[in-house]
C-alpha positions as CSV (number, residue, x, y, z in Angstrom):
1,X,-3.7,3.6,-20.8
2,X,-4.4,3.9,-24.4
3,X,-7.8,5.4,-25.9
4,X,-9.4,2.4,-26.8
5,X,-8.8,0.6,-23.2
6,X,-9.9,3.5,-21.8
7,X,-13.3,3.3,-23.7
8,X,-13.5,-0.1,-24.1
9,X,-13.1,-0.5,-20.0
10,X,-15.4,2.3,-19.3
11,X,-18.2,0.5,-21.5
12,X,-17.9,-2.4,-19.4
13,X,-18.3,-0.4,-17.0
14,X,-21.2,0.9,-18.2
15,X,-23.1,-2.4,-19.1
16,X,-22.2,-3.4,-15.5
17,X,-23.9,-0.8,-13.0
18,X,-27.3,-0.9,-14.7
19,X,-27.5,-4.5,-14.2
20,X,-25.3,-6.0,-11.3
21,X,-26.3,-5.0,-7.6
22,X,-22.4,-5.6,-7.0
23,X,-19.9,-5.2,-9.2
24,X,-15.8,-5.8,-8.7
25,X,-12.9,-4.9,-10.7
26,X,-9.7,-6.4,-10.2
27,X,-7.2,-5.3,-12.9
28,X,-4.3,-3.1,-12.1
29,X,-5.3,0.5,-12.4
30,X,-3.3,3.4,-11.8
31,X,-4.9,6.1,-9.4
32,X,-5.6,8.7,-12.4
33,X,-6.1,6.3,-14.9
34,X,-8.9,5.1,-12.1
35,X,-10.3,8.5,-11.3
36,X,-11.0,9.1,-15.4
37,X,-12.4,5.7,-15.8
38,X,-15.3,6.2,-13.3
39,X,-16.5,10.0,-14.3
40,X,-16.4,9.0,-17.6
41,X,-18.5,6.0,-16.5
42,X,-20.9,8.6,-15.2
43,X,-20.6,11.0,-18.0
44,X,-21.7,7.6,-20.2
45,X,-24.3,6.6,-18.7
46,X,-25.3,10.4,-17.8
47,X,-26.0,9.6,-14.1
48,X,-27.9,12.2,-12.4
49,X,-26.3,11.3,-8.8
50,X,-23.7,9.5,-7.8
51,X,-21.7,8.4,-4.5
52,X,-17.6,7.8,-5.3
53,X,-15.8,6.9,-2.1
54,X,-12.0,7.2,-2.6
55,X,-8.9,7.2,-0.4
56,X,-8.1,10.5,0.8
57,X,-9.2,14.3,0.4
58,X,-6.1,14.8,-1.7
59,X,-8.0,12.2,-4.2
60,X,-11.5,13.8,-3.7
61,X,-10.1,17.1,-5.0
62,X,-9.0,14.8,-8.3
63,X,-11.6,13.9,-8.5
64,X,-13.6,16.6,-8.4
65,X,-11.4,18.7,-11.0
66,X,-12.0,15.9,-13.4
67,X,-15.6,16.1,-13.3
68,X,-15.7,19.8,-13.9
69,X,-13.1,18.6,-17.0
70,X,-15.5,16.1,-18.3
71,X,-19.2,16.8,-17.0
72,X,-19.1,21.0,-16.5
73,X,-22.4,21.5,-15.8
74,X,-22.3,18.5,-13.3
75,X,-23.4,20.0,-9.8
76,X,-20.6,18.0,-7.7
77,X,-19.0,18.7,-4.5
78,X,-16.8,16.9,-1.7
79,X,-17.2,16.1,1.5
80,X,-15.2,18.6,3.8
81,X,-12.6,17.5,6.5
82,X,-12.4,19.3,9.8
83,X,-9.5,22.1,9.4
84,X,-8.8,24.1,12.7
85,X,-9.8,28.0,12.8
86,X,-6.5,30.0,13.3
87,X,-5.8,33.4,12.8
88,X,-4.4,34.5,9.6
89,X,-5.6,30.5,8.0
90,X,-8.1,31.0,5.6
91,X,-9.4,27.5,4.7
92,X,-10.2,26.3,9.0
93,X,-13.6,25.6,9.5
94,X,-13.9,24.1,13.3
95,X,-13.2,26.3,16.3
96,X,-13.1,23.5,18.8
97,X,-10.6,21.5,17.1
98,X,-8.9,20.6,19.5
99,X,-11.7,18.7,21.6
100,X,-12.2,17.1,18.1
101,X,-8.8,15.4,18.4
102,X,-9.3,14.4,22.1
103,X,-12.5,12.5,20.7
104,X,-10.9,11.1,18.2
105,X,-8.0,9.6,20.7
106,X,-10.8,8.8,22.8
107,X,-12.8,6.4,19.9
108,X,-15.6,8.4,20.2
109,X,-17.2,10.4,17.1
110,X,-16.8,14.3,17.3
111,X,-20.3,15.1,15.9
112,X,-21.4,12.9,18.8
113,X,-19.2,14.1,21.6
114,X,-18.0,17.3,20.8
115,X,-20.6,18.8,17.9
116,X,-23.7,18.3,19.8
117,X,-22.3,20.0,23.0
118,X,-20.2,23.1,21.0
119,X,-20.1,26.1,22.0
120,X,-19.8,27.3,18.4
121,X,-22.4,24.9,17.0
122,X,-24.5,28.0,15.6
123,X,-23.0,29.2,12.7
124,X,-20.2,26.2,12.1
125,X,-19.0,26.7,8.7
126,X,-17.9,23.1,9.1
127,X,-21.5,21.4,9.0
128,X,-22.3,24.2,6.2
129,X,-19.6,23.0,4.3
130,X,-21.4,19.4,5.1
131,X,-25.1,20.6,4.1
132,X,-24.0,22.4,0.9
133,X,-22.2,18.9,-0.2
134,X,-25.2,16.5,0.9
135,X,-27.3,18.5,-1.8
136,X,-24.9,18.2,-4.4
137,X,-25.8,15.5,-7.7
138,X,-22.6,14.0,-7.5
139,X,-20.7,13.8,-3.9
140,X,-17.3,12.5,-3.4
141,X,-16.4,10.9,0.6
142,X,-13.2,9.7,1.4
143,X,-12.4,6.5,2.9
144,X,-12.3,7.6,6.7
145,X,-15.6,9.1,6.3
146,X,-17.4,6.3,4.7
147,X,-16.3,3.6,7.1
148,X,-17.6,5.5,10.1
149,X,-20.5,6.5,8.5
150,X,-24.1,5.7,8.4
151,X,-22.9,4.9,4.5
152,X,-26.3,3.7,4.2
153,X,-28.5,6.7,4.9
154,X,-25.8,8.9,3.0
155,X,-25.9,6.9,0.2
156,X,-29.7,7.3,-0.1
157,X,-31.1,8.7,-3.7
158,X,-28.0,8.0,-5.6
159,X,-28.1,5.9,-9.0
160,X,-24.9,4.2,-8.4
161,X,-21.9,3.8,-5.4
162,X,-18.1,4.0,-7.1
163,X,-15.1,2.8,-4.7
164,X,-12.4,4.0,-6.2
165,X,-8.6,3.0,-5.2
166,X,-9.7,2.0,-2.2
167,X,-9.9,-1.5,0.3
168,X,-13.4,-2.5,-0.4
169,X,-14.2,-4.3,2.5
170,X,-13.1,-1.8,4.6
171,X,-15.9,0.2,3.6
172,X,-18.6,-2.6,2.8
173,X,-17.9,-4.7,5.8
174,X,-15.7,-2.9,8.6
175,X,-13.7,-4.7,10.7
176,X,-11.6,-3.6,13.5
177,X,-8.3,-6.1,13.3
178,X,-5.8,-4.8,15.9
179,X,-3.4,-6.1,18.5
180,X,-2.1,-4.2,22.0
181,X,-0.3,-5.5,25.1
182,X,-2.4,-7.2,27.4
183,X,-1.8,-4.9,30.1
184,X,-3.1,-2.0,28.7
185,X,-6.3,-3.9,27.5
186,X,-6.9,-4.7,31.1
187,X,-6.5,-1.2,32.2
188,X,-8.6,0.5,29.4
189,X,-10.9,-2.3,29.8
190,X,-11.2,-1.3,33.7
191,X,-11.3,2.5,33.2
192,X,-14.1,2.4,30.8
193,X,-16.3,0.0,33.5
194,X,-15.6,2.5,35.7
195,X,-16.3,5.7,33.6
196,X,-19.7,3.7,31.6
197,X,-20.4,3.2,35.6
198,X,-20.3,7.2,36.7
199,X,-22.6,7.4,33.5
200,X,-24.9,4.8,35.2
201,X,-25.2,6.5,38.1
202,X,-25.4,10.1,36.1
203,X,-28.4,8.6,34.3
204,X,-30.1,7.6,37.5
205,X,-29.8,10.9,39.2
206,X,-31.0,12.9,35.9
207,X,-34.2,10.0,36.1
208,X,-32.9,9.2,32.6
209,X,-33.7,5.6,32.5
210,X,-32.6,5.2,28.2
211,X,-28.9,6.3,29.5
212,X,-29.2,4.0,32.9
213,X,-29.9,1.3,31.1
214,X,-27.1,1.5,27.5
215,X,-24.6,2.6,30.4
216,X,-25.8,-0.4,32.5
217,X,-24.9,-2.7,29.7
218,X,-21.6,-1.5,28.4
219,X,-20.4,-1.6,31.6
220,X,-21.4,-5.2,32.5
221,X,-19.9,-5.8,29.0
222,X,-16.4,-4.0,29.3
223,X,-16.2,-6.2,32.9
224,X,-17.2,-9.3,30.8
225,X,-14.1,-8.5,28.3
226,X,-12.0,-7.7,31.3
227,X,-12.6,-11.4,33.0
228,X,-11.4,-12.8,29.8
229,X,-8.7,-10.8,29.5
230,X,-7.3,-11.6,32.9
231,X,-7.9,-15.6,32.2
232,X,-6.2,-15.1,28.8
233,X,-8.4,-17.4,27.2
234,X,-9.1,-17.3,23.7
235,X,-12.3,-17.2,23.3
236,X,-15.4,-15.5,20.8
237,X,-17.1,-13.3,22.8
238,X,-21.3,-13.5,23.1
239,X,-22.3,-10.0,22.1
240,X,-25.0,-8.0,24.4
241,X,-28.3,-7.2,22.9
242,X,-28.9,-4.2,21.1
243,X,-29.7,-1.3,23.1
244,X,-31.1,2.2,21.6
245,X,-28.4,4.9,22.0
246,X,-29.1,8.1,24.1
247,X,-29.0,11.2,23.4
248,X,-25.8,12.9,23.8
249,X,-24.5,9.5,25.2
250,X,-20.9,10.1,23.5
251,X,-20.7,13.8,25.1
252,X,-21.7,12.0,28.4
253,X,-18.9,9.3,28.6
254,X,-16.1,11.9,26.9
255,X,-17.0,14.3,30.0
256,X,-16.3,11.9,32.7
257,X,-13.4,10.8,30.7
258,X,-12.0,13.9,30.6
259,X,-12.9,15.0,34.0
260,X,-11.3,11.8,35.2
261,X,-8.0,12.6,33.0
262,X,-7.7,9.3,31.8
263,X,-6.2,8.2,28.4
264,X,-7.7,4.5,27.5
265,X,-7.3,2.6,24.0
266,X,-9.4,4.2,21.5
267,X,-9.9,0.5,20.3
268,X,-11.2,-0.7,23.5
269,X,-13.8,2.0,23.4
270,X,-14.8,2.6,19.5
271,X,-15.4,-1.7,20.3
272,X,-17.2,-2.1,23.6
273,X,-19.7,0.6,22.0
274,X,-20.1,-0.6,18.9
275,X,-21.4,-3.7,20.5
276,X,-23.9,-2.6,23.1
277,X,-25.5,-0.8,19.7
278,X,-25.4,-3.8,18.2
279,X,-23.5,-3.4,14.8
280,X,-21.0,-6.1,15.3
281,X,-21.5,-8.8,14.1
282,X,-18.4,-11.2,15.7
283,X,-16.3,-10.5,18.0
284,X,-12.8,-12.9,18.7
285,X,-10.0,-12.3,21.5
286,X,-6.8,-14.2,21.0
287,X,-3.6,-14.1,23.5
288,X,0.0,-14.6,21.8
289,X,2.7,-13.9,24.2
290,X,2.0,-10.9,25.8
291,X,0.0,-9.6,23.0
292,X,-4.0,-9.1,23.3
293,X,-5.3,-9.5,19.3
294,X,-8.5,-8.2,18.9
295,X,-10.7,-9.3,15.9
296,X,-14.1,-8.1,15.1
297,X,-16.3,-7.4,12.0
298,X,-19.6,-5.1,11.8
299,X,-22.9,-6.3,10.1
300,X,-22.1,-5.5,6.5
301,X,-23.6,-2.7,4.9
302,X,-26.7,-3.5,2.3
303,X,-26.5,-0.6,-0.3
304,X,-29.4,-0.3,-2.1
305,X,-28.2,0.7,-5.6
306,X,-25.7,-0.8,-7.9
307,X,-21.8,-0.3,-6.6
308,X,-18.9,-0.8,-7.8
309,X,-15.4,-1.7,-6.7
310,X,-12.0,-1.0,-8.0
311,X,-10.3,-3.1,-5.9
312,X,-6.7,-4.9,-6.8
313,X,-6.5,-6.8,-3.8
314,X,-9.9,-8.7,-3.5
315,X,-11.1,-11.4,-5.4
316,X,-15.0,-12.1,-6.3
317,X,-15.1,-15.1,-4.1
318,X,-14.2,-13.0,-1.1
319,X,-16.4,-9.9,-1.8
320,X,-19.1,-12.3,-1.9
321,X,-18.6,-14.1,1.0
322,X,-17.9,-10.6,3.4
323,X,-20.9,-8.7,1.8
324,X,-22.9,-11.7,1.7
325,X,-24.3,-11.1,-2.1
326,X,-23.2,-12.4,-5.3
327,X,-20.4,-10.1,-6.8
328,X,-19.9,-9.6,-10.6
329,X,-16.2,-9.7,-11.4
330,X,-16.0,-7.4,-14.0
331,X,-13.2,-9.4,-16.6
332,X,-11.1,-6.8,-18.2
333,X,-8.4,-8.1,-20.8
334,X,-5.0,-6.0,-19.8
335,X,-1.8,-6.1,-20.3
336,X,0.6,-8.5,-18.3
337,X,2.8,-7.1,-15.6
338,X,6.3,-7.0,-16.6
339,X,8.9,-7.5,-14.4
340,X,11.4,-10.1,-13.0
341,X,11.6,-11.5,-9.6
342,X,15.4,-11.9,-8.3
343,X,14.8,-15.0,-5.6
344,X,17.2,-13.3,-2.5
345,X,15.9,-12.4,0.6
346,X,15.3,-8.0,1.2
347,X,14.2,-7.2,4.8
348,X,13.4,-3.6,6.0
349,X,16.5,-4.8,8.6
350,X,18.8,-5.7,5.4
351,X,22.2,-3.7,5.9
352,X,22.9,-0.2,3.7
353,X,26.3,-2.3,2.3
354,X,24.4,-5.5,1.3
355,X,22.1,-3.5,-0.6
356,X,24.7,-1.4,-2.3
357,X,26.6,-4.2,-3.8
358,X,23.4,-5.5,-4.9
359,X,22.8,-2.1,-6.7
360,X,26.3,-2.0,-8.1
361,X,25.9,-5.2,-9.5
362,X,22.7,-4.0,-11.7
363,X,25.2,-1.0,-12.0
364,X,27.6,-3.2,-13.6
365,X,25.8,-5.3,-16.4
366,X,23.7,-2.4,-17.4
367,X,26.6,0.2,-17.6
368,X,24.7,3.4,-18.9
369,X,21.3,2.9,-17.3
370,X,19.8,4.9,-14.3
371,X,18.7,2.5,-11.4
372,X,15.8,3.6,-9.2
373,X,15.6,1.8,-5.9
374,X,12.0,1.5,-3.4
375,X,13.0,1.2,-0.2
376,X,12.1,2.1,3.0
377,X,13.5,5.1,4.4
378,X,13.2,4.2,7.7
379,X,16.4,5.4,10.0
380,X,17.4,7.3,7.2
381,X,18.2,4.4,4.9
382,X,18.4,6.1,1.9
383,X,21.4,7.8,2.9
384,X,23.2,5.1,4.4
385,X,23.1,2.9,1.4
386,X,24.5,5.9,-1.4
387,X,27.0,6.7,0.9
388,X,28.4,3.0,1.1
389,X,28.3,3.7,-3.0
390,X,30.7,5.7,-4.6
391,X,30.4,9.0,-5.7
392,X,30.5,8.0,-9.5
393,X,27.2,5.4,-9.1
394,X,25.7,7.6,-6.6
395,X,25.2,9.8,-9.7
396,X,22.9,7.0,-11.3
397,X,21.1,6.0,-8.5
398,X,17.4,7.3,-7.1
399,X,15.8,6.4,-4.0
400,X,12.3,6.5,-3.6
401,X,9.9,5.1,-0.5
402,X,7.1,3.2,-1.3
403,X,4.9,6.0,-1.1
404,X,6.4,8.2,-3.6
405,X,6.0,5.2,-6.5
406,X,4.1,7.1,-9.3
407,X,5.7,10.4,-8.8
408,X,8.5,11.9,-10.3
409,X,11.2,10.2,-8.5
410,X,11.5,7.4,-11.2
411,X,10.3,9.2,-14.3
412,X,14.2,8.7,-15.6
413,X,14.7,5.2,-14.4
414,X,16.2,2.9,-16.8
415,X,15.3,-0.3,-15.0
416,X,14.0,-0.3,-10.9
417,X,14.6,-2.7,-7.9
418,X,12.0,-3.2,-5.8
419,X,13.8,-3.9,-2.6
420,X,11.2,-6.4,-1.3
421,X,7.3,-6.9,-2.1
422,X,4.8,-3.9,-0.6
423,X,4.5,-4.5,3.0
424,X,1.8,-5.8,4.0
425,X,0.9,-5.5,8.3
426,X,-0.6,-9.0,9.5
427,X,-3.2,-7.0,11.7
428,X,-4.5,-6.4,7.7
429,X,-4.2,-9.9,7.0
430,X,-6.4,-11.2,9.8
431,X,-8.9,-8.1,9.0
432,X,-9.2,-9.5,5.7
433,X,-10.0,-13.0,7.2
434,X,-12.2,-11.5,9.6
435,X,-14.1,-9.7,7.2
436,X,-14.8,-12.6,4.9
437,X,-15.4,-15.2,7.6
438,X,-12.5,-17.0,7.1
439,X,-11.0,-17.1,10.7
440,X,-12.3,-20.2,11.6
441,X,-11.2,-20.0,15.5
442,X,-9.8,-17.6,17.5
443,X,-6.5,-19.7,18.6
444,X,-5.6,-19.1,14.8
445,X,-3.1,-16.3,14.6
446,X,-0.9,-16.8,11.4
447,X,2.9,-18.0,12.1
448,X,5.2,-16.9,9.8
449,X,8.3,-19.2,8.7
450,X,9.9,-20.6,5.8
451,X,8.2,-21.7,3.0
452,X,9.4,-23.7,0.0
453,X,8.0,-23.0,-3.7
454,X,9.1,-23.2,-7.4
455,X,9.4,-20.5,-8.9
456,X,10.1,-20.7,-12.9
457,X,12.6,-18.6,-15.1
458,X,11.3,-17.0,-18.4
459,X,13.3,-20.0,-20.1
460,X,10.9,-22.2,-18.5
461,X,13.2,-24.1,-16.4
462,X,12.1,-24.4,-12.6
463,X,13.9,-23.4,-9.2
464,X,13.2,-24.2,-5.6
465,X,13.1,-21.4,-3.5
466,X,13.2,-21.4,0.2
467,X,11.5,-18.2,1.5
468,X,9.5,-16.5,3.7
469,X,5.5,-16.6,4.3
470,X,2.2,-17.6,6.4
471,X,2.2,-21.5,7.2
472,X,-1.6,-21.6,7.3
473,X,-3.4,-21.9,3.8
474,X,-6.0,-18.9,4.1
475,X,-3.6,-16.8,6.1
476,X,-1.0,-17.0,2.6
477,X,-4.1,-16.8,0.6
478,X,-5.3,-13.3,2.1
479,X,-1.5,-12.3,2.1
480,X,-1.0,-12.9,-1.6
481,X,-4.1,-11.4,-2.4
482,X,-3.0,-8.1,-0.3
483,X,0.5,-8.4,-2.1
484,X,-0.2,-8.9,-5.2
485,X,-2.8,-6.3,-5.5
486,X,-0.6,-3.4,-4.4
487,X,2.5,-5.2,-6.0
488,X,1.0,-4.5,-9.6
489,X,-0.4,-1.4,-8.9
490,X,3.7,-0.3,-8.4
491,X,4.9,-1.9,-11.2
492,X,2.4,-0.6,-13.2
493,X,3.5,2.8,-12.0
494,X,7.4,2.4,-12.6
495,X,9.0,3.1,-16.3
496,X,11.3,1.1,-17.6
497,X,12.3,-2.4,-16.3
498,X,11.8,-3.7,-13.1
499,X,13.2,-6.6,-10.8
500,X,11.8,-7.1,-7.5
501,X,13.9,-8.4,-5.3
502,X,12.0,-10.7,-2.9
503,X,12.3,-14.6,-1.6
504,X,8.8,-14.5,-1.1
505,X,6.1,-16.2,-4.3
506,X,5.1,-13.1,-6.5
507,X,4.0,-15.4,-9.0
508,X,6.5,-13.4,-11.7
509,X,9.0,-15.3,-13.9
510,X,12.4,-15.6,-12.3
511,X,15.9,-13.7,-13.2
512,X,19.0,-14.5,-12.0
513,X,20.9,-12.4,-9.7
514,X,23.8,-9.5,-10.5
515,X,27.1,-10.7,-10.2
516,X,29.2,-9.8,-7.3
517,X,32.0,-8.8,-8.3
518,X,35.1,-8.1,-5.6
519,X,36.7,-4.9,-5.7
520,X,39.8,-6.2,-7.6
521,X,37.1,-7.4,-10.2
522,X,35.4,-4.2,-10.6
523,X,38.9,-2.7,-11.4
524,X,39.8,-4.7,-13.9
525,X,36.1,-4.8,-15.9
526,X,36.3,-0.6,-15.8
527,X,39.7,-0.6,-17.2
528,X,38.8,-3.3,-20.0
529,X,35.7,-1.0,-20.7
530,X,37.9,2.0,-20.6
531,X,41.0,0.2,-22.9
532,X,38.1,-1.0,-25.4
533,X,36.1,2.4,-25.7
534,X,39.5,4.1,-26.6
535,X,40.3,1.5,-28.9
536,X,37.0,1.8,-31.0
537,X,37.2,5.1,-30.5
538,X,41.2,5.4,-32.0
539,X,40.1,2.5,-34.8
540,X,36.4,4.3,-35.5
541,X,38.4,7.8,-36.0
542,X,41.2,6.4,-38.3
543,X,38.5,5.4,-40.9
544,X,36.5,8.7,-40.4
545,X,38.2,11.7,-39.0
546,X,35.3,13.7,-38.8
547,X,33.6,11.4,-36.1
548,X,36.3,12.5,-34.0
549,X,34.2,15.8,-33.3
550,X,31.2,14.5,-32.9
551,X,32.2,12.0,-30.0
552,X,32.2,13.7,-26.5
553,X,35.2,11.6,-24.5
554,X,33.0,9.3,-21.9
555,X,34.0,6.9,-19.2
556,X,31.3,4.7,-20.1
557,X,31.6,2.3,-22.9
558,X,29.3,2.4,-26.3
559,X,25.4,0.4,-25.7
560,X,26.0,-2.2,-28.8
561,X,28.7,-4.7,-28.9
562,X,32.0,-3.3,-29.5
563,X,32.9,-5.6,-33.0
564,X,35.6,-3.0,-34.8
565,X,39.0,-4.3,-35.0
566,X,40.9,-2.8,-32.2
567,X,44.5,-3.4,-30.3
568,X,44.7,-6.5,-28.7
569,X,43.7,-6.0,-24.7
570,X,45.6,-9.1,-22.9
571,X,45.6,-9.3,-19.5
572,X,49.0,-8.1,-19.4
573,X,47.9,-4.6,-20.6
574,X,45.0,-4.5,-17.7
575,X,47.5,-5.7,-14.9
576,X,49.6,-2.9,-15.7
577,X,46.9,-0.9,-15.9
578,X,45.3,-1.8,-12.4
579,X,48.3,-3.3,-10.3
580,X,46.6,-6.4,-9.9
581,X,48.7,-9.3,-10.4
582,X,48.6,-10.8,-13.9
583,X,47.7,-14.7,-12.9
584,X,44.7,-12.9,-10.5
585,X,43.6,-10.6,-13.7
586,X,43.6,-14.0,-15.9
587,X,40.9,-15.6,-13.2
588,X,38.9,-12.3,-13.1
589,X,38.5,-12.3,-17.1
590,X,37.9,-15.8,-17.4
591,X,35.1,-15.3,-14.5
592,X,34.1,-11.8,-16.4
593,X,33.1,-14.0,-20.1
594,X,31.3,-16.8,-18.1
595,X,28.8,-13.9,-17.1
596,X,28.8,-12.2,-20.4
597,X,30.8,-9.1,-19.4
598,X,34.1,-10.0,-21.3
599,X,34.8,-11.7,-24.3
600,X,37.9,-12.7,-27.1
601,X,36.5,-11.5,-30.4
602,X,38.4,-13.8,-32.4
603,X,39.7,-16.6,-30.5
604,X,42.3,-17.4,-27.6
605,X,44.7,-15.2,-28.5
606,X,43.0,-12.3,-30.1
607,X,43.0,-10.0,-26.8
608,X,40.0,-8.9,-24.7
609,X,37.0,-7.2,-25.1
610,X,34.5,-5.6,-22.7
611,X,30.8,-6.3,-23.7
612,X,28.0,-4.3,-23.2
């Protein structure tokens, strides 16, 4: 980003959080770009304290450099993540890490199940760690953290909340959106009745009448979800009323657990709880096929201080309507996202060979440019697809997944195919939904089928396209939204040009696709580029024989029109040249100028020229 985005953006910024409860920002953003934006933001309006939730640890430490960059005297720490005590590691801070994990499988927090029990409790450099950042002025939380979190209470006596590069909702209104076989629903479903039970009856015989009575109710609940289940009815579920958690009720239910030797769906769990305690808010079971789909949403959280949202993906319409306040969409004036959609259909499934003609094509028409291609690497893709190239246009070809975008995979990139839009799971599609009150019954899963649009070329001029998407409205709404979000965060993060190659509607202008060329083709467009270079080459030296030093001898043909007079190149020359008949090398040229390849400089009978 320039300078003066950068500060005009960060003053808007800066007008907004004094005087919005919630404010969102939608435009594309890189990550970096982000990160600078908001600690200058704070540096601006010279907060005291601050809360910035981002994505990852990884991002926290950015963060964190940048402030002692920008603010040094700024007292800021990060929240630390649980790093396992081995010999000879000098950065572990848990010595029970491994009864962490099993709580975490379980759905059960580990300050609740395994902190409050530890052996090693005294002492634990991890909750020191956790102190020391607490008393810090300005304290960065990942995402993880803040949606498990009381984000409330940690939140308390900070001027302003910053979510950077991160899915909004999922921190101000949690959802759990998540689908499993029905079978194992009904067995986790029966093995936490019968665990919540042995609590029960624990509770009973240690006269603890608090722990009776929470463990009373999650297992009349968990056999309540379990009826359903085996009726397969679709149906929203009528929560139980609040109960007031026990003490050491997590470490309670993990030991029978445990002692028992069960493994059970941490979903199952983290969701029968969360309702006896009362933060959910609505809870929805739908059967497809064999499939159980669970959909639920907690009460969202009520920050008390002005936040805001860097959020591509959401919209102020939907903010509002999950958070349940009004949202002030921050407008920023940015520049459009440029890049061509190429209306063919690209499916993780799509084979290596279809993928590499469509790469040699692009190869083709732009003969001296390096092509990057994002695709998944899944089954070791990558390498399939440059081994069905050959070894010449493997050398201007680099793969990258859709997590390395940004990096330095594509910093030499002349142009980029995206190779399909980011994926997007439809478990995050019906959490979006969920979270903003949208999924109006529980029958209403999203079916996915073709889907006609018009798309429009930069001329103007319209196309049909039959592709790929949700049949139901708000399903394709949320979808799009999703998408598009994370589309132009990518193409904002690629050099050079880029075509995405998708049947699905991006909303970008159309281009048309490479030509595919046959292998008889291709052999007759290199020799034409090779029989022209030499010709300008032979003509170009004649007038200065000095040039003939500076020129390096290439395979690849000059980047402007070739316009010198040269020997005439009929298709006689180029049948002789590449043993292809003369009558098939006629067709092939006359094919080659309709697409702009090939061309007769002056005329009929003037020869051929290769155009590049």
């Amino acid at each position: 980003m320039s300078e003066l985005f950068v500060n005009s953006r960060v003053a808007i910024w800066a007008h907004a959080i004094p005087n919005e409860r919630l404010s969102l920002d939608s435009a594309p953003c890189a990550s970096r770009d982000a990160i600078r934006l908001c600690v200058q933001t704070i540096q601006k309006l010279r907060l005291e304290s601050s809360l910035i939730i981002c994505q990852s640890q990884v991002e926290g430490n950015a963060i964190l450099k940048v402030i002692e960059e920008l603010i040094p005297d700024a007292a800021a720490d990060l929240y630390p993540s649980r790093k396992e005590v081995i010999r000879n590691f000098r950065n572990g801070n848990c010595k029970n890490m491994h009864e962490i994990v099993r709580a975490v499988e379980l759905g059960l927090s580990p300050k609740g199940s395994v902190c409050i029990v530890c052996p090693h409790k005294a002492g634990c450099e991890y909750f020191d760690k956790l102190d020391k950042a607490r008393l810090a002025f300005h304290v960065i939380m990942n995402k993880a953290r803040a949606t498990y979190t009381d984000l409330v209470k940690e939140s308390e006596g900070r001027e302003a909340v910053f979510l950077v590069n991160v899915a909004g909702l999922d921190v101000l209104c949690p959802a759990l959106s998540e689908s499993m076989p029905i079978s194992e629903a009904k067995d986790s479903l029966l093995l936490l009745a019968e665990a919540s039970h042995q609590c029960k009856v624990n509770g009973l015989l240690d006269n603890n009448n608090k722990k009776y009575n929470y463990f009373s109710e999650l297992n009349s609940f968990a056999h309540s979800l379990l009826w359903i289940t085996q009726q397969e009815w679709n149906h929203r579920v009528k929560l139980p009323r609040r109960w007031e958690p026990p003490d050491g009720w997590e470490a309670s239910l993990k030991g029978v657990l445990d002692n028992r030797g069960v493994n059970l769906s941490k979903h199952i769990v983290r969701l029968c709880n969360a309702a006896v305690l009362g933060h959910i808010n609505r809870l929805d079971l739908t059967f497809v096929d064999d499939l159980l789909y669970l959909a639920a949403f907690w009460y969202p959280r009520k920050l008390r201080q002005p936040v805001l949202v860097l959020d591509q993906t959401l919209t102020p319409e939907r903010l509002s309507a999950a958070v349940g306040m009004p949202a002030h969409h921050i407008a920023v004036a940015c520049q459009p996202i440029e890049a061509l959609q190429v209306p063919l259909r690209a499916t993780q499934s799509m084979r290596p060979g279809a993928i590499a003609k469509l790469i040699r094509g692009y190869l083709v028409i732009s003969p001296e440019a390096t092509v990057g291609i994002v695709h998944s690497n899944k089954n070791n893709k990558h390498a399939q697809i440059l081994n069905a190239l050959r070894s010449a246009e493997r050398e201007r070809v680099r793969m990258a997944e859709w997590s390395q975008v940004g990096g330095e995979s594509l910093e030499d990139c002349d142009l980029t195919l995206l190779m399909g839009a980011p994926p997007v799971n439809p478990m995050e599609v019906m959490k979006r939904l969920t979270q903003s009150g949208e999924l109006d019954g529980s029958d209403e899963v999203g079916e996915w089928g073709a889907l006609v649009w018009e798309g429009r070329f930069e001329s103007g001029d319209p196309l049909p396209v039959v592709g790929r998407g949700y049949l139901n409205d708000a399903w394709q709404r949320a979808y799009r939204e999703l998408q598009g979000g994370r589309l132009s965060q990518v193409i904002g993060s690629i050099p050079g040009r880029v075509f995405v190659i998708s049947d699905e509607p991006l909303e970008l202008p159309l281009a048309h696709p490479p030509p595919n060329l046959s292998t008889k083709s291709l052999r007759v467009l290199e020799a034409l580029r090779t029989l022209t270079l030499s010709s300008a080459l032979k003509s170009s030296t004649e007038e200065n024989p000095s040039l003939i030093a500076k020129v390096s001898v290439s395979a690849r043909p000059p980047k402007a029109k070739v316009s010198v007079k040269v020997d005439k190149i009929h298709a006689s020359t180029l049948a002789r040249a590449t043993g292809v008949p003369e009558s098939t090398v006629r067709r092939i040229l006359t094919d080659l100028e309709i697409i702009g390849l090939a061309m007769r400089p002056s005329g009929k009978r003037s020869g051929w020229e290769a155009v590049s």
